[in-house]
KOLDO-925946 format. One record per residue (C-alpha): residue in three letters; x, y, z; residue number from 1. Coordinates in steps of 0.1 Angstrom, whole numbers. Example, Ala and Ser with C-alpha at 12.3 -4.5 7.8 and 13.67 -1.06 7.14 Angstrom:
2
+-----+-------+-------+-------+-----+
|  aa |    xx |    yy |    zz |   i |
+-----+-------+-------+-------+-----+
| ALA |   123 |   -45 |    78 |   1 |
| SER |   137 |   -11 |    71 |   2 |
+-----+-------+-------+-------+-----+
This chain:
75
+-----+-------+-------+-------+-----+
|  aa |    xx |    yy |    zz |   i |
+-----+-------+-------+-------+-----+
| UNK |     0 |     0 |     0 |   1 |
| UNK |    13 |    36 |   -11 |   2 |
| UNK |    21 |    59 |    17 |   3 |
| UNK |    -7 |    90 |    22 |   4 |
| UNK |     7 |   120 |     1 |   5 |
| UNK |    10 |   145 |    31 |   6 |
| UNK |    38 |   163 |    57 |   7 |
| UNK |    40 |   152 |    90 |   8 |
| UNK |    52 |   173 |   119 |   9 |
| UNK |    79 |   162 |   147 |  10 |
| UNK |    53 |   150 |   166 |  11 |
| UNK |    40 |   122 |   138 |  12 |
| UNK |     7 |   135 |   130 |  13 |
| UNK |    -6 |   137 |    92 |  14 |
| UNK |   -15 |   169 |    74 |  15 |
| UNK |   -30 |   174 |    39 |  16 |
| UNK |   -11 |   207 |    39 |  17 |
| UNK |    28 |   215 |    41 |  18 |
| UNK |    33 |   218 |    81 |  19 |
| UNK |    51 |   252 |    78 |  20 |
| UNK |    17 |   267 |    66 |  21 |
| UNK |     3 |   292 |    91 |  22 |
| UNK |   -25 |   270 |    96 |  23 |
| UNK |    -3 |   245 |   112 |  24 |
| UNK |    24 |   268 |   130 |  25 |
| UNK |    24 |   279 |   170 |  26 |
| UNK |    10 |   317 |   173 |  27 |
| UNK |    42 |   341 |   178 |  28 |
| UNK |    52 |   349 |   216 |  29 |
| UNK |    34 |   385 |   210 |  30 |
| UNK |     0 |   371 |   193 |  31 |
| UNK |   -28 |   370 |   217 |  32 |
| UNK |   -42 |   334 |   223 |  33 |
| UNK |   -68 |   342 |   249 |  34 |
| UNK |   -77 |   348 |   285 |  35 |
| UNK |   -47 |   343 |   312 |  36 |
| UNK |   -58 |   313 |   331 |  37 |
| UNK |   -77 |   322 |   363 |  38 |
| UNK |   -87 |   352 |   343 |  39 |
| UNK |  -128 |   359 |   351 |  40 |
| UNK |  -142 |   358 |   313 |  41 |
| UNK |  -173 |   382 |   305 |  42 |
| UNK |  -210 |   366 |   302 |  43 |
| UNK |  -208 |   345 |   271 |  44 |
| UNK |  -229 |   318 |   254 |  45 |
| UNK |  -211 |   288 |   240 |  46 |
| UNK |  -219 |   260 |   216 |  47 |
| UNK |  -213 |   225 |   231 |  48 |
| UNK |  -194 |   194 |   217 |  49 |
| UNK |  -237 |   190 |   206 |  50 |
| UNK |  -241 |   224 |   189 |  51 |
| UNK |  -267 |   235 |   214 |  52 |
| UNK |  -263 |   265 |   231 |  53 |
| UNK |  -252 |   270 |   265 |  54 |
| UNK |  -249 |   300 |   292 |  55 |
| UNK |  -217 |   293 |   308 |  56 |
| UNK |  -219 |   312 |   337 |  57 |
| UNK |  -256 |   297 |   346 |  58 |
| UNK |  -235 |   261 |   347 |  59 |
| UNK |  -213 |   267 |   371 |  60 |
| UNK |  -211 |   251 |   402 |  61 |
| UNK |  -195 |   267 |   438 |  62 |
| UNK |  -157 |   262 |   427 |  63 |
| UNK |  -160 |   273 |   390 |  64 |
| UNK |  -155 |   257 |   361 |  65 |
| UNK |  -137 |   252 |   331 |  66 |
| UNK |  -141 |   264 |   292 |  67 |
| UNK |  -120 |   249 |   270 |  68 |
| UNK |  -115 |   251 |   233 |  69 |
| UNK |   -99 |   229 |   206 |  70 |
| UNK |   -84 |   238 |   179 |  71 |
| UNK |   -84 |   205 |   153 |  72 |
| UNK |   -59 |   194 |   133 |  73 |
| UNK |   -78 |   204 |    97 |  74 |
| UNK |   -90 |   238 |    89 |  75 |
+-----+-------+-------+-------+-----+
């Protein structure tokens, strides 16, 4: 069996694209990438992993809670 036409990165993982592509590079020291952690975020509504909607701050509990996001491996 032919090998996928692709690049892979250091790490082993596949990409249809050439992995020096800015799609596939880390963001610059100086390029914002978000809220510090512990940072209080403003009242936001997020999709979940389902697509519904969902208030964040009306699910969470006494200690917090967490928002993460995923960036995929595809664009």
């Amino acid at each position: 069996m032919a090998e996928a036409a692709g690049y892979y990165d250091e790490f082993g993982f596949y990409s249809p694209q050439p992995t020096d592509r800015a799609t596939r590079r880390q963001p610059g020291e100086d390029h914002p990438t978000g809220p510090e952690v512990g940072t209080r975020v403003p009242a936001i509504e997020l999709t979940d992993q389902s697509g519904s909607l969902v208030n964040v701050q009306s699910t969470l509990g006494a200690a917090g809670g967490v928002v993460m996001f995923h960036r995929s491996a595809y664009w």
